[in-house]
C-alpha positions, 0 to 999 in steps of 0.5 A: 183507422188506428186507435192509439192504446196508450193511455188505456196501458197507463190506466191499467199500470196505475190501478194495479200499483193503486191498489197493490198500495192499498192492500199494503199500506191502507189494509193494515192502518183499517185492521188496526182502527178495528177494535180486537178486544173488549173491555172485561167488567171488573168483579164479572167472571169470564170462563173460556176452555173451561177456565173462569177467571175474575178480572180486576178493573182495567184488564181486556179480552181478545174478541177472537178467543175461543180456547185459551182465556188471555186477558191484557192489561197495559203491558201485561198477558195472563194466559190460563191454559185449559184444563188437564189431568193432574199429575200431582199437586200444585208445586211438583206439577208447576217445577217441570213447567219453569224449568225452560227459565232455568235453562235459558242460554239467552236471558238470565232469569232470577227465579224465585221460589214456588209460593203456595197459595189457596184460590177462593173456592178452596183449590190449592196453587203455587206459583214461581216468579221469574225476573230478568232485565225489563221482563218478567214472567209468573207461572201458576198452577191451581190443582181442583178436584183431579185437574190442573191448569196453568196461568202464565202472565208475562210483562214489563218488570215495571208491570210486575211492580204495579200489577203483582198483587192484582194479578195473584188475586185474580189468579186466586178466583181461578175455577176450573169447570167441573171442579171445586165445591 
């Protein structure tokens, strides 16, 4: 007697194509209805790489952040990078840094010019503001104690218009650890 397989190839056939579409449809739709960020409490500072920052109300930080603080809010990424050795204070060390805007053979860049600022406990900053058509983005350095780290926040221009002063206040909070008084 012979037994007619058929049937078990086409269930076989359908399981696979079943869930070869679910590792590439319903994978992504699940990893995207995980949250990946948390909500910062605005006034509470958030130190990561030995930057701490203070954020403002609104602002969320990727839970997966580890090294690099990144915080978001609406459009907008700030970015602050750990701390290095500084190689001279804020402004000459911030030049080298916006350069690249400058030289950019794709996007025209309107570049303002280095703002020195003071952060709250007294180290010293600068920071430059590149614009171009629906983008922007702001490099800042804060100089502490022999160390420096660098802040760079990219958005919309709309983002810049509605978030700039909010955003050089939280840069003003900047501490990097070990520095400062």
């Amino acid at each position: 007697m012979k037994i007619d397989s058929r049937p078990v190839q086409w269930i076989g056939a359908a399981l696979i194509l079943g869930w070869a579409g679910f590792i590439a449809l319903g994978l992504p739709q699940i990893a995207a209805a995980i949250p990946n960020e948390a909500a910062t409490e605005a006034g509470t500072p958030v130190t990561v790489g030995g930057v701490t920052i203070t954020p403002s109300e609104g602002w969320s930080l990727p839970k997966d952040v580890s090294e690099i603080l990144i915080l978001r809010k609406a459009g907008s990424q700030l970015t602050a990078l750990p701390p290095a050795p500084a190689t001279g204070d804020a402004t000459s060390i911030l030049a080298p840094l916006v350069e690249p805007l400058r030289q950019d053979p794709n996007v025209t860049w309107n570049l303002g010019d280095p703002q020195p600022f003071t952060t709250a406990s007294g180290a010293s900053g600068a920071y430059v503001v590149a614009l171009a058509p629906q983008q922007f983005v702001t490099n800042y350095v804060v100089v502490q104690d022999g160390q420096s780290t660098q802040v760079i926040v990219t958005g919309t221009d709309a983002d810049w218009t509605s978030l700039h002063e909010e955003i050089l206040n939280m840069v003003k909070t900047v501490a990097i650890a070990g520095g400062g008084s």
